[in-house]
C-alpha positions in Angstrom: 0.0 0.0 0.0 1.1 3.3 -0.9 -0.7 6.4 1.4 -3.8 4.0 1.3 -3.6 3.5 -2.2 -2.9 -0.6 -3.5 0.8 -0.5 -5.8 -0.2 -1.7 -8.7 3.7 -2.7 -10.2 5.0 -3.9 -13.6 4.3 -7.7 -13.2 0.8 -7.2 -12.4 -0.4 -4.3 -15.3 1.4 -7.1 -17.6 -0.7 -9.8 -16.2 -3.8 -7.8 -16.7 -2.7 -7.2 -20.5 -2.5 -10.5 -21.2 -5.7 -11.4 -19.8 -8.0 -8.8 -20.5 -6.5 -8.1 -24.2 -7.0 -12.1 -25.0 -3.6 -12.7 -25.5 -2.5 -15.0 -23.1 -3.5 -18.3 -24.9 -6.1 -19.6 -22.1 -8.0 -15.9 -22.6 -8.3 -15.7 -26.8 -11.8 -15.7 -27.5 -14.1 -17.0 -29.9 -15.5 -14.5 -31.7 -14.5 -11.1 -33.3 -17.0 -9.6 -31.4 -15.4 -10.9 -28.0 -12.2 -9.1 -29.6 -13.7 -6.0 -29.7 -15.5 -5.5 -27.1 -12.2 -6.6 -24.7 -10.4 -4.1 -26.1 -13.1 -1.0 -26.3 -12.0 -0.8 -30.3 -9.6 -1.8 -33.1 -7.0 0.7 -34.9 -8.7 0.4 -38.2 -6.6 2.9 -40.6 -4.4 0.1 -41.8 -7.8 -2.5 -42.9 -5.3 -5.5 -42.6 -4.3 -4.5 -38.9 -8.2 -5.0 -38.1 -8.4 -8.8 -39.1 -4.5 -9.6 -38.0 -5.6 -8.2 -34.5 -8.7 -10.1 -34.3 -6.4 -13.3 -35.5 -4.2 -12.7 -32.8 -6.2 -13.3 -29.9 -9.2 -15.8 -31.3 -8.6 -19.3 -30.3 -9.0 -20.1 -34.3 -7.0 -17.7 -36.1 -8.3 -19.3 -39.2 -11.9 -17.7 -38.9 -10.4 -14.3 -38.3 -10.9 -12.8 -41.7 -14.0 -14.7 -42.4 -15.9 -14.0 -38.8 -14.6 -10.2 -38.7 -16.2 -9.4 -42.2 -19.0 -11.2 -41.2 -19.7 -9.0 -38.2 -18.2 -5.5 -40.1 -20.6 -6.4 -43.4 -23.2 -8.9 -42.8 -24.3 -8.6 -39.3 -23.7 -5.0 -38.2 -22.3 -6.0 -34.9 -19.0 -4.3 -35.5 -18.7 -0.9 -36.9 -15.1 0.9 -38.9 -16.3 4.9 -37.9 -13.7 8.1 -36.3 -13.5 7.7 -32.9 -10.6 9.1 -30.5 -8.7 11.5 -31.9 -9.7 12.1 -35.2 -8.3 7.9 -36.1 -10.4 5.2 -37.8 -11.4 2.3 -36.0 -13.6 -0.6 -35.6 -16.4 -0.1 -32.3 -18.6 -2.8 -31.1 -21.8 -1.2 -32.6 -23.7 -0.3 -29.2 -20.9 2.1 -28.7 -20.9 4.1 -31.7 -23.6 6.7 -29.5 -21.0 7.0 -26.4 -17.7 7.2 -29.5 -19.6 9.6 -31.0 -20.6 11.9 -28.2 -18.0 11.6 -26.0 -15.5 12.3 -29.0 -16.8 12.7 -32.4 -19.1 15.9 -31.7 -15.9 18.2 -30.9 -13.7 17.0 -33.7 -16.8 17.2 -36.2 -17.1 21.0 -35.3 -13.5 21.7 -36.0 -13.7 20.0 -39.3 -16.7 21.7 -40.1 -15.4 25.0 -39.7 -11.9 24.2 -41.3 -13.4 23.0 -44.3 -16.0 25.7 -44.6 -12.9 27.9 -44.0 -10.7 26.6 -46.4 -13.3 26.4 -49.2 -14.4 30.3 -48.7 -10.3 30.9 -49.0 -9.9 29.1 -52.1 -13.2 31.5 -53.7 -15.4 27.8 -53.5 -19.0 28.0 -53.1 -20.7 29.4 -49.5 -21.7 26.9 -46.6 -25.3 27.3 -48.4 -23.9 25.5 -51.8 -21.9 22.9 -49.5 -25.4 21.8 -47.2 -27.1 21.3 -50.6 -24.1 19.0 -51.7 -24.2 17.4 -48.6 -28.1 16.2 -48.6 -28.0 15.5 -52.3 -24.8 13.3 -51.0 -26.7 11.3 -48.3 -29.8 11.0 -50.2 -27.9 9.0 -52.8 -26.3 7.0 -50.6 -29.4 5.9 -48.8 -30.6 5.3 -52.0 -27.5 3.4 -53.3 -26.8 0.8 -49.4 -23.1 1.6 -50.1 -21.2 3.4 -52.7 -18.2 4.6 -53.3 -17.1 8.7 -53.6 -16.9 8.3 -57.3 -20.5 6.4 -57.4 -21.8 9.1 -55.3 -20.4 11.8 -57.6 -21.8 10.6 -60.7 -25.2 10.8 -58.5 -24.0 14.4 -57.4 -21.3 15.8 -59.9 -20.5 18.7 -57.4 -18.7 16.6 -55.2 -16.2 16.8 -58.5 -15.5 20.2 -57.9 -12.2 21.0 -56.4 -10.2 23.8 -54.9 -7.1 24.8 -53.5 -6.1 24.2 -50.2 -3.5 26.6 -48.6 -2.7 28.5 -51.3 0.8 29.6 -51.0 2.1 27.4 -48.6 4.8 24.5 -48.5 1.8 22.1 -48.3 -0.5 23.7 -50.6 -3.0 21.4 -52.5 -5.7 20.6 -54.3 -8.8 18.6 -52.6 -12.3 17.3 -54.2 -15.0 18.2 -52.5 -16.3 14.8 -51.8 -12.6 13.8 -50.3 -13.5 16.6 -47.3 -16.9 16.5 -47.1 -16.9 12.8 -46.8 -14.4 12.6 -43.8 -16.5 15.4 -42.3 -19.8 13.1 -42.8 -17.9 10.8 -41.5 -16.5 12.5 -37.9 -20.6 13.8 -37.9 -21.7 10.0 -37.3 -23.5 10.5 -40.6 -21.6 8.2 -42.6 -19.2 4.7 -42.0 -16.9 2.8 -44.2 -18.2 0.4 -45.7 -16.9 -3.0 -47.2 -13.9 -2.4 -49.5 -13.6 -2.6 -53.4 -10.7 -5.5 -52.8 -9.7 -8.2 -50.1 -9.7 -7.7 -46.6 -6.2 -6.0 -47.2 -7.4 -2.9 -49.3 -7.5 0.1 -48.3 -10.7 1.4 -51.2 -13.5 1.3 -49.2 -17.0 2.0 -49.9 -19.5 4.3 -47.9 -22.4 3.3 -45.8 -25.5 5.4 -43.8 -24.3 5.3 -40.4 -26.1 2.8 -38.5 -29.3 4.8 -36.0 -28.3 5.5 -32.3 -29.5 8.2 -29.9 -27.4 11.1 -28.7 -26.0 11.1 -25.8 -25.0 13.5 -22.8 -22.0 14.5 -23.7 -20.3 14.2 -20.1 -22.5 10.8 -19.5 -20.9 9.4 -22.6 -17.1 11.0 -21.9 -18.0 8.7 -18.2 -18.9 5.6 -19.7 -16.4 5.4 -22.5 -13.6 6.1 -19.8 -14.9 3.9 -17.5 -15.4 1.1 -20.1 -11.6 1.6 -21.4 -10.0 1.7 -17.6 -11.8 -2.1 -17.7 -9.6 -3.2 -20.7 -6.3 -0.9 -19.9 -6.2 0.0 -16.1 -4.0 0.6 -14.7 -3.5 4.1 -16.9 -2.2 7.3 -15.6 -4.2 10.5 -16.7 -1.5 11.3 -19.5 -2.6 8.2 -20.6 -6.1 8.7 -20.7 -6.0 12.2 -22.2 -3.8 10.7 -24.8 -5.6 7.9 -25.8 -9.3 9.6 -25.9 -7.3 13.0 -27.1 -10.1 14.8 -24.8 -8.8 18.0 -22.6 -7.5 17.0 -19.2 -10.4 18.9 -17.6 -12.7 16.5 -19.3 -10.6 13.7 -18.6 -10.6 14.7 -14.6 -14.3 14.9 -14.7 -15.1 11.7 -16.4 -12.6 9.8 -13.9 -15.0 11.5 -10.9 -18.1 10.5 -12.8 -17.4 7.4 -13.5 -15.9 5.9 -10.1 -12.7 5.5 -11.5 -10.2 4.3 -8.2 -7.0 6.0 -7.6 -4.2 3.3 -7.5 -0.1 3.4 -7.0 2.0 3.1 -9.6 6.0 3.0 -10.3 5.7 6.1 -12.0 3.2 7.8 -9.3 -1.3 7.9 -9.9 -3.4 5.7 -11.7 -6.6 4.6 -12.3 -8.4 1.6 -12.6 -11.7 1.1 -13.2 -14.6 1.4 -10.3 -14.1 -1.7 -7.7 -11.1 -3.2 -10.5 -8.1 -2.9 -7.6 -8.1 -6.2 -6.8 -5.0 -8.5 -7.3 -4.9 -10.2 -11.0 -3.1 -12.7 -11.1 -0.7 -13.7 -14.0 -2.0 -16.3 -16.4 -0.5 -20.1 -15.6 1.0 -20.9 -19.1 4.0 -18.2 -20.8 2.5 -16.8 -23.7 3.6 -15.5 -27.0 2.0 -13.2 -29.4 2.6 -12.1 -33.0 0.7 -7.7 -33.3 0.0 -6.1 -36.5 1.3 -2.6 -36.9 -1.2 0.0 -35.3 -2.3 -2.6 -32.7 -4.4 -1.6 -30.3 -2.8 -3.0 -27.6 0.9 -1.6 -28.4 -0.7 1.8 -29.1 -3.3 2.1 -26.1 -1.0 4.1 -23.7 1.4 7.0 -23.6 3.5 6.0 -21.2 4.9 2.2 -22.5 7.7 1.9 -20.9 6.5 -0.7 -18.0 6.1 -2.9 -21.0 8.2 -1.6 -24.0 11.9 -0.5 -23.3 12.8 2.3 -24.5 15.8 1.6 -26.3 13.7 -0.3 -28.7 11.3 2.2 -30.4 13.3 3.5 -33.2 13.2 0.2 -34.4 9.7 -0.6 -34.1 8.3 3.2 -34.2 8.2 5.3 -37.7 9.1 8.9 -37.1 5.4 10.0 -36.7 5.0 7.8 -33.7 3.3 4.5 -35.6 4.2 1.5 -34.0 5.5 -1.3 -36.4 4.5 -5.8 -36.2 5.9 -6.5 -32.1 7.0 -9.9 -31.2 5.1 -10.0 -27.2 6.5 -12.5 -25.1 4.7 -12.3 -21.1 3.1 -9.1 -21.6 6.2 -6.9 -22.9 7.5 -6.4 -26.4 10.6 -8.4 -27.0 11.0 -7.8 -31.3 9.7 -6.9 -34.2 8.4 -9.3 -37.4 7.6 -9.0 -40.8 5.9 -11.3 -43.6 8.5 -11.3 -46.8 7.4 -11.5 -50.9 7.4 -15.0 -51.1 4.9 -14.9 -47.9 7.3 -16.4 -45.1 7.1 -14.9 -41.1 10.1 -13.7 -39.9 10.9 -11.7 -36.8 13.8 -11.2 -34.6 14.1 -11.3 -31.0 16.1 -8.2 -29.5 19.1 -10.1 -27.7 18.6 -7.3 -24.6 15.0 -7.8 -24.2 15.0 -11.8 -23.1 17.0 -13.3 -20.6 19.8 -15.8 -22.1 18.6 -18.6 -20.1 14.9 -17.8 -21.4 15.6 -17.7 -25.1 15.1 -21.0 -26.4 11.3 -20.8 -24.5 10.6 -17.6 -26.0 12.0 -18.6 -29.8 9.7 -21.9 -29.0 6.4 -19.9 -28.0 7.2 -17.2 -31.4 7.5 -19.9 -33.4 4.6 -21.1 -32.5 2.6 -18.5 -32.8 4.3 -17.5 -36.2 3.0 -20.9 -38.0 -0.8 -19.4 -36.9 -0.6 -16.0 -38.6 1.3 -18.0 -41.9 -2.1 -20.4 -41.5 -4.3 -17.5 -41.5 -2.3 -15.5 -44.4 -2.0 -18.2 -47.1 -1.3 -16.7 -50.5 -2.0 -13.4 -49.0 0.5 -10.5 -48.8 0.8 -7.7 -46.6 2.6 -4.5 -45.9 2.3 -2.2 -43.2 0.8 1.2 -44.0 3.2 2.9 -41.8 6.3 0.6 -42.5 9.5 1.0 -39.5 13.3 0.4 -39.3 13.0 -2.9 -38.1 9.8 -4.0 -40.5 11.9 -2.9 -43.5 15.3 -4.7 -42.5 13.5 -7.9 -41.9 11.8 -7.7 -45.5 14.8 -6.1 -47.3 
């Protein structure tokens, strides 16, 4: 106990990972809606990342790709929308109200106004000329189930139109209409993506209607999303939490009150775990090993990684805008990096520093293992990391 407060150290917060993020092999779960919901939501801005992190933690990795577009596309249990800071991901679909008030309303507004701004700048038509766009858009996509921009535009050829965007500048450009006013629809809760024109892997998707839900309290929703992330990721510090939900650290604060979040000790001073969640967890009873996409959402759901990621590996397995790369996860830290070459084989490499010498034929053991599931799952298929790092490249050079 730390001035009444349970210590929560490293051993434990990387029992709790392994457990609550199905990881550890007697937690993986059976469905992709399991997945989900244990982890509050998928990175989906690299599409193959979505399926890869599903495969890692079902207990048939073999159904990954098959259940997860079943539930994305067929079912409607699982839905690709923005969420936390202006990213893509994948949301069980009974939170796509609390994602999109807690978080989506504020960065909607700002994109609003910027492309409203940007369009007056450039001598584009008024916000009048845009709303009329805009519900000739929708209407033809609720006409249409799902379409793509360029379907939509030969439905509404305004969304053709371009104009410049910061004239004069060093990043001046030119943008279509229907490439802003979509993401905007999209940040609004007006629009999802939709299935893509390819395989699982591509990143061509189409548009959907958003599915219904009601709107929210903004501050009620802020609560339960927090409260519903601290389950899957607590302990977190608040730097962590105003990181991951990129919300201002008064909301943040309030949220924590609201939603009964407990005060716990860590090594690097206050954290949080969910309300009545301070109990001991204790670690699982078999070693595991585990095999994350680039973007996962386990690798990129805290600030402050260093209680499970040392520090002296990130500029091999982080690009330069802070996008983790494929980790190799042995016991709830990162010990390497992998990659899948052209002619489809898994390799990865084990950071000498980050395993013990007397552990390393265990750990090679346990990723090997765990290597010939993702080559089951991949087949003929290829993949490359959107965001690609030092250590992804050197393994595939």
């Amino acid at each position: 106990m730390t001035d009444g407060r349970r210590h929560i150290g490293v051993a434990e917060r990387r029992a709790r990972l392994g457990l609550r993020h199905r990881l550890a092999g007697t937690a993986r779960a059976a469905t992709p809606e399991e997945v989900a919901a244990s982890l509050v939501a998928l990175h989906g801005t690299d599409p193959a990342t979505v399926h890869l992190a599903v495969a890692a933690r079902l207990a048939d990795p073999a159904k990954a790709v098959t259940e997860t577009e079943r539930a994305l596309y067929e079912d409607g249990t699982l839905v690709r929308m923005h969420g936390m800071r202006h990213t893509v991901f994948v949301f069980p679909t009974e939170l796509t109200a609390v994602v999109h008030a807690s978080t989506g309303l504020a960065v909607a507004a700002r994109e609003r106004a910027s492309l409203v701004k940007d369009m007056a700048s450039a001598g584009a038509p008024d916000a009048a000329w845009l709303a009329e766009v805009e519900a000739a858009t929708l209407a033809a996509l609720a006409r249409r189930g799902q379409a793509t921009a360029a379907e939509l535009a030969a439905d509404e050829p305004r969304l053709r139109e371009q104009f410049v965007y910061a004239a004069g500048r060093s990043y001046e450009g030119v943008h279509t209409v229907s490439t802003r006013l979509l993401r905007v629809l999209g940040v609004e809760g007006k629009v999802v993506r939709g299935r893509p024109l390819g395989s699982w892997t591509s990143s061509q998707f189409r548009w959907a209607p958003a599915p219904p839900h009601p709107e929210l309290d903004v501050a009620g929703a802020q609560a339960a999303l927090l409260g519903r992330w601290l389950r899957a990721c607590g302990p977190a510090t608040e730097a962590d939490l105003k990181w991951w939900t990129g919300w201002r650290v008064t909301e943040v604060r309030r949220a924590l009150s609201a939603s009964g979040a407990e005060e716990v000790a860590l090594d690097e001073g206050t954290g949080y775990v969910a309300e009545g969640d301070a109990a001991p967890v204790a670690a699982p009873g078999e070693p595991w090993a585990a095999l994350l996409p680039a973007l996962d959402p386990t690798a990129m759901a805290w600030q402050g990684r260093d209680w499970y990621l040392d520090p002296a590996l990130r500029p091999l397995l982080f690009d330069r805008s802070g996008n983790v790369g494929p980790t190799v996860w042995w016991n709830g830290r990162v010990v390497g990096g992998w990659a899948q070459r052209a002619d489809g084989e898994i390799v990865w490499r084990i950071l000498p520093e980050s395993v013990r010498r007397e552990a390393a034929a265990e750990v090679e053991a346990g990723v090997a293992a765990e290597a010939g599931r993702l080559g089951g799952l991949l087949g003929a298929t290829r993949i490359t990391p959107r965001f690609r790092t030092p250590l992804e490249r050197e393994l595939t050079a």
